[in-house]
C-alpha positions in Angstrom: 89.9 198.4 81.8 90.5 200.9 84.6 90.2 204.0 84.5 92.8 205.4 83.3 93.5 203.1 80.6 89.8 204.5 79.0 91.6 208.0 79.7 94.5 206.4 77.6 92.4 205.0 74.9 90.2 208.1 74.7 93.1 210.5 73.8 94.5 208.0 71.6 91.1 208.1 69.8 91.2 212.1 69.6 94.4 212.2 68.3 93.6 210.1 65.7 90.5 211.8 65.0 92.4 215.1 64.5 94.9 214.0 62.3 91.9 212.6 60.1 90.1 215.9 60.8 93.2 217.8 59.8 93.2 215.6 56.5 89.7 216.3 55.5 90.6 220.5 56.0 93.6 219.6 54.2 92.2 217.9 50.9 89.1 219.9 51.0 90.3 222.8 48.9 91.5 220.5 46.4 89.6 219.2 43.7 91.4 216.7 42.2 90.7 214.9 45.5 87.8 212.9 45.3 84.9 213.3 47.8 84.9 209.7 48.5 88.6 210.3 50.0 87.5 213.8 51.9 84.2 211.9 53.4 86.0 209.1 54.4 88.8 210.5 56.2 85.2 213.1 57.8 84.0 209.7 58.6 86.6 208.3 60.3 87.6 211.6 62.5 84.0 211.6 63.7 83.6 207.8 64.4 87.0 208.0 66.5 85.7 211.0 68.4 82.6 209.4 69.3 84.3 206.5 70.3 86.7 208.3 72.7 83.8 209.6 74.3 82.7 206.3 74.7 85.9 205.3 76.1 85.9 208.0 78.3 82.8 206.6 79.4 84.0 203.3 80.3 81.8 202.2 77.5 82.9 199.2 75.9 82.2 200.2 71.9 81.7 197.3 69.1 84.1 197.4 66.5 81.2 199.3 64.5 81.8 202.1 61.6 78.1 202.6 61.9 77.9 206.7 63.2 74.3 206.2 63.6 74.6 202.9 66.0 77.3 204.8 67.7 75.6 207.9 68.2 72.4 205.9 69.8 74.7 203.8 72.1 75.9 206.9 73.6 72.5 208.5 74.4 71.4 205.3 75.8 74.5 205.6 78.2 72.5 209.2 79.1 75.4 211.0 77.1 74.4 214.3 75.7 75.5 214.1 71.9 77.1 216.4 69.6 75.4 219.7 68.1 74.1 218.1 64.6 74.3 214.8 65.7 71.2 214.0 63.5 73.4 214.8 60.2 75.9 212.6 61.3 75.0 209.2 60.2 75.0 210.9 56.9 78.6 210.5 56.5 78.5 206.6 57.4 78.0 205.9 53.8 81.6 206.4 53.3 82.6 204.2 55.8 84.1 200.9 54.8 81.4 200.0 51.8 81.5 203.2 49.7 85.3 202.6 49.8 85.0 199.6 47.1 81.8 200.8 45.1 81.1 202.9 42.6 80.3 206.8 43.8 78.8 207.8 40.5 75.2 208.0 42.6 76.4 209.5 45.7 75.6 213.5 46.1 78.3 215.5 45.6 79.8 216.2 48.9 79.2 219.7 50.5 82.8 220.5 52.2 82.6 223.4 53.8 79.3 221.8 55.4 81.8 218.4 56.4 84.4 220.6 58.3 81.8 222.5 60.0 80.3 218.9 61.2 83.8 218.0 62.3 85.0 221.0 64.0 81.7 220.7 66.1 82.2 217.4 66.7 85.7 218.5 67.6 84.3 220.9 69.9 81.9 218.5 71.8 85.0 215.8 72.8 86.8 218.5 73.8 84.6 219.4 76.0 84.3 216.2 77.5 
């Protein structure tokens, strides 16, 4: 890809993030929405961030929901990561296989804790 089709791709992947991000600020205050919904839609805004910076990068990403393996790819491209980055991963459980299972064992979800992980995940692509 040149380089401005990773520019492309990388906005693409923000927007997407934000309307995710938006979701999760949106459902948070409601509890008759489950936290498997709210931490997947958390999931999701920070896995498409991460992979707009990658894009940004010129990195080629896998087609990986793993925010762990994503997170380690970019510091091995030398990119400084996200403030928190080390909770992050923490949210990969509600990627696709918490989807189809049973979330009676999961801890319940602390969401005023998610949107502060977002919004400074937020804050670090936007600074990119």
């Amino acid at each position: 890809m040149s380089k401005r089709e990773d520019a492309d791709l990388a906005a693409l992947l923000a927007r997407k993030a934000g309307e995710d991000a938006t979701a999760v600020r949106e459902f948070a205050a409601n509890p008759e929405i489950s936290d498997g919904i709210i931490g997947f839609h958390a999931q999701q805004a920070i896995e498409k961030w991460l992979k707009a910076a990658m894009a940004l990068h010129g990195i080629r990403e896998a087609r990986i929901h793993d925010l762990g393996r994503l997170l380690q790819i970019l510091e091995n491209e030398g990119i400084e990561l996200p403030k928190n980055a080390g909770r992050l991963d923490e949210l990969t459980i509600y990627a696709v296989p918490l989807r189809y299972d049973d979330l009676l064992d999961a801890e319940a979800l602390d969401r005023g804790d998610v949107i502060n992980l977002i919004e400074a995940v937020r804050a670090w692509a936007a600074q990119l």
